[in-house]
C-alpha positions in Angstrom: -76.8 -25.3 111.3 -78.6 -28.7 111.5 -82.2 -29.0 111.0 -83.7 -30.0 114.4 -87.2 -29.8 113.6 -90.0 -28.9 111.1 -90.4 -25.7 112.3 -86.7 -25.1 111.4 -87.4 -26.5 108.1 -90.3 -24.4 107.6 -88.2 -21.1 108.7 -85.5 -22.2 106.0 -87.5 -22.3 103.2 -89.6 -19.5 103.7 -86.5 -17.0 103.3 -84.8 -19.5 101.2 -87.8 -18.6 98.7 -88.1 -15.3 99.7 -84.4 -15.0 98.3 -84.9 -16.6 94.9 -88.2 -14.6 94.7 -86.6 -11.3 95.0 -83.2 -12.6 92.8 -86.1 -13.5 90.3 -87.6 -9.7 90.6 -84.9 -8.3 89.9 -83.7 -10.1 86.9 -87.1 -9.4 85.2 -86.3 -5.7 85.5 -82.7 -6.1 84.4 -82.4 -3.8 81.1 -80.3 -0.9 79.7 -80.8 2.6 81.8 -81.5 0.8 84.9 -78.8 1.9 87.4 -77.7 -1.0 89.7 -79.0 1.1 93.4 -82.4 0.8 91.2 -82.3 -2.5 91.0 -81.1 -3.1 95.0 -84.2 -1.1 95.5 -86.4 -4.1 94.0 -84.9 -6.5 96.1 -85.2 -4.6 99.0 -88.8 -4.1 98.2 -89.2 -7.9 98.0 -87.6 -8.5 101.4 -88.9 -6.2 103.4 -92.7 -6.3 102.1 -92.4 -9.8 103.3 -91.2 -9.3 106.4 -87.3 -10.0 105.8 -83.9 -8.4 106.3 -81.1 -7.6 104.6 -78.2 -10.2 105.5 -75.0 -8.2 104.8 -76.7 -4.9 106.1 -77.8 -6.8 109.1 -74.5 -8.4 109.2 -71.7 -6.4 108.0 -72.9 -2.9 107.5 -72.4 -3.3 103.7 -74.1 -0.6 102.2 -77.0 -1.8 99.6 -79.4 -4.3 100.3 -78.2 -6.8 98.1 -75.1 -7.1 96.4 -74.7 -6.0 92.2 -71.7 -7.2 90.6 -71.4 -6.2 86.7 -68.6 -7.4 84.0 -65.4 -6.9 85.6 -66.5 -7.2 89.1 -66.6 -11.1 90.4 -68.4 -10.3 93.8 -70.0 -8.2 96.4 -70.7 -5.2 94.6 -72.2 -2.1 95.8 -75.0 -0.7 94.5 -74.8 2.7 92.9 -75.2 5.1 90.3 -73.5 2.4 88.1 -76.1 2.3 84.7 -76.8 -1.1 83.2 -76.2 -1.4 79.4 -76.4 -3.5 76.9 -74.4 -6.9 76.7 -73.2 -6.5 80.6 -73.1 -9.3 82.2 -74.5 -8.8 85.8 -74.1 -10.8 89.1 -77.7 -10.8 91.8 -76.9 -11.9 95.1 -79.7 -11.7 98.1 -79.3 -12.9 101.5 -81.6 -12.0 104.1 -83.0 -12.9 107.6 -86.5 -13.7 108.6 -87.5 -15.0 111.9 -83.8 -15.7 112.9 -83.0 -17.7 109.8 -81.2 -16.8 107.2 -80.9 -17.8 103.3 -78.8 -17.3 100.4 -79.0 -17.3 96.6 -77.3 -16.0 93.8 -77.3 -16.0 89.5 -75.6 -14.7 86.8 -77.4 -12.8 83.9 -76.4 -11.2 80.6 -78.4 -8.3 79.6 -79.0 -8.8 75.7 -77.6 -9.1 73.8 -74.8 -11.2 74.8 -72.2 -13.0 72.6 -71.8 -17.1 72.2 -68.9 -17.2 74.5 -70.8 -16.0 77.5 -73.8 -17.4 76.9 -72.2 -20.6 76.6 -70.2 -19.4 80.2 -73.5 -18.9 81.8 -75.4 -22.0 80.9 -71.9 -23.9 81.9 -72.1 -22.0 85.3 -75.7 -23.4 86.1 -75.1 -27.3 84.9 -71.5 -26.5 87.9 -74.0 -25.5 90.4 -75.9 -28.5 89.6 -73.3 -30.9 89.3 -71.8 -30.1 93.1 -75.9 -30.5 93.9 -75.3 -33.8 92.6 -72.8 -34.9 95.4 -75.0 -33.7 98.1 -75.8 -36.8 100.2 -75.5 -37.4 104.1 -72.5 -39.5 105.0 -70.5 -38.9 101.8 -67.3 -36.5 101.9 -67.3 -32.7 101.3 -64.4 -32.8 99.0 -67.0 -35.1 96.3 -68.5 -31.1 95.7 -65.2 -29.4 95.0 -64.0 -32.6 92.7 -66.8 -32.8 90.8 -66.7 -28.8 89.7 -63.2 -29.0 89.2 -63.7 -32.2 87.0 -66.2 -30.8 85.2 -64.1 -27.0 84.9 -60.9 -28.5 83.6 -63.2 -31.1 81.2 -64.9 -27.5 79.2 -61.8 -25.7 80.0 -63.0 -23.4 82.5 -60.9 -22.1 85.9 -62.6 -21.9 89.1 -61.9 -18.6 91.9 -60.3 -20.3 94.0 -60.7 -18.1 97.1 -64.4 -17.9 97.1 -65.7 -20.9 98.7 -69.2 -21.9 100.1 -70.3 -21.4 103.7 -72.9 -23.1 106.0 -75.9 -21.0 107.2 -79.3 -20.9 108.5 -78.5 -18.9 112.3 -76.4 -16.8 110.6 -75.1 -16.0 107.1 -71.6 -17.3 107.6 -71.3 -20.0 110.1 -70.0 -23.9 110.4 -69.3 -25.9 108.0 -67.0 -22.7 106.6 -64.8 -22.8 103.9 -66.2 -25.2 102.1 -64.6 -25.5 98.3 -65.8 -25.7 95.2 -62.7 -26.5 93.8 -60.4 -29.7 94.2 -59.4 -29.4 98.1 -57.0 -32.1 98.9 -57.4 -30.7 102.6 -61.3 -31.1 102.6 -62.3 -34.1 104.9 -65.6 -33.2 106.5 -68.5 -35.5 106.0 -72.1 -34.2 104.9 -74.3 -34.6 108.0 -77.9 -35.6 107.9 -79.9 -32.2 108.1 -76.5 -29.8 107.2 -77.4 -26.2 106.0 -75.5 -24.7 103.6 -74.4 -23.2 100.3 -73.0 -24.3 97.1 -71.7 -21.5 94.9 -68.8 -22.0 92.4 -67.8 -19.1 90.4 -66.8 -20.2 86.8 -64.5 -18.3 84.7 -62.9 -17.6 81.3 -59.4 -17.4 83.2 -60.2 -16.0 86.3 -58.1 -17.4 89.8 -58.2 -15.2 92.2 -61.1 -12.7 93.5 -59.1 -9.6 94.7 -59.8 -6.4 96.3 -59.9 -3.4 94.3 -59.4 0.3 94.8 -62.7 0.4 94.2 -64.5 0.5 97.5 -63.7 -1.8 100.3 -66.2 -4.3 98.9 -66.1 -5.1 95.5 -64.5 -8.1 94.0 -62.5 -8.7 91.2 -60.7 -11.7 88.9 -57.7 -12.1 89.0 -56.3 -12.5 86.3 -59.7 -10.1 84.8 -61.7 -12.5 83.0 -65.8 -12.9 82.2 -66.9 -14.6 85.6 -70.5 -16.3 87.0 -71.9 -17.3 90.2 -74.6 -19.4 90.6 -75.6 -20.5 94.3 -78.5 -22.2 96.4 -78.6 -22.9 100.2 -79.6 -26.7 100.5 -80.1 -29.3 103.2 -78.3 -32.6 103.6 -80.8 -35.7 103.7 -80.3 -39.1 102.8 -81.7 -38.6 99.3 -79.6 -35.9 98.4 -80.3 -32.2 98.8 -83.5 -30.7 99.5 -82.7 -26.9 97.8 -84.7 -24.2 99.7 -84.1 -21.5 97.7 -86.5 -21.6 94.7 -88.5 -19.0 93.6 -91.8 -21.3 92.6 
């Protein structure tokens, strides 16, 4: 999507924050006994006493409202009867649809207490989102995003899943510019376009490669190799002074 408009604008950032809002509700109720449908439930609660929809319900039938991925699982989990203890480390993802636009964020938590290793892993998986922020400018190349996390990954001797990759949005939740990597892409030549909508989201990992399906569900994600994983993500706009982030709970 490009923004045409203010009232486009408007529209994005109203369910841009509506998404961090309800990622941000959730986390503050993130503790041991919870189960993970609980926590959906929140979310849900969020979106919808606001007036939004689920994205992959609307979308793709997938059943929970938002998607709940804990330790071993790198993304798109289900919700369930699954219980949170203590020291999992738990992924939030919440997309949703208001008004015929659509955002999408995403964190990482650990619930306490967590060791050194992935609290350093998590703080390291914000400053990658931020860093592909950083390369966010209209007329510069898309490949500057997936350089920059790789750079940065090899430099603290993280890997990147290389199969997960960012994705415009705003009419829809998957739409053009698609595929877009957060990893070193020699085949990337797009350039940002003034008003661009969409996502940045590497997922940083203690060894991880690959996400994989499981025989799980038909959903749920996994690293491959299995290794500690975290997903951080925003939905942005291009502009001329770098990227306006719409989803931000305050």
């Amino acid at each position: 999507m490009i923004v045409q408009s203010d009232e486009d604008l408007t529209h994005l950032k109203d369910i841009g924050r509506l998404c961090a809002v309800a990622v941000k509700t959730m986390a503050a109720a993130l503790e041991p006994g919870i189960t993970t449908r609980e926590l959906d439930l929140i979310g849900r609660k969020v979106l919808e006493d606001n007036g939004a929809r689920s994205a992959p319900e609307l979308c793709y039938e997938f059943p929970g409202a938002t998607c709940i991925s804990v330790n071993e699982e790198v993304a798109h989990g289900i919700p369930g009867d699954r219980i949170i203890k203590a020291g999992d480390l738990v992924n939030i993802d919440v997309s949703a649809e208001k008004n015929g636009f659509f955002g999408d964020t995403g964190s990482s938590f650990i619930v306490p207490p967590g060791t050194a290793k992935i609290e350093r892993l998590l703080r390291d998986g914000k400053r990658a989102l931020w860093v592909g922020l950083n390369q966010v400018k209209t007329g510069q190349p898309m490949a500057n995003i997936g350089n920059a996390i790789g750079t940065f990954a090899k430099k603290n001797r993280y890997t990147l899943i290389q199969n997960l990759a960012s994705h415009g949005v705003g009419h829809s939740l998957h739409e053009e510019p698609k595929e877009l990597s957060t990893w070193p892409d020699p085949d990337e030549t797009r350039i940002m376009e003034d008003g661009l909508v969409f996502t940045i989201e590497p997922f940083l990992s203690l060894g991880g490669i690959w996400a994989e399906d499981g025989e799980k569900d038909n959903w749920t994600l996994f690293s491959e190799p299995s290794a500690p994983t975290v997903q951080f993500e925003h939905t942005i706009v291009v502009t001329r002074n770098g990227p306006l982030v719409l989803t931000l709970a305050d």
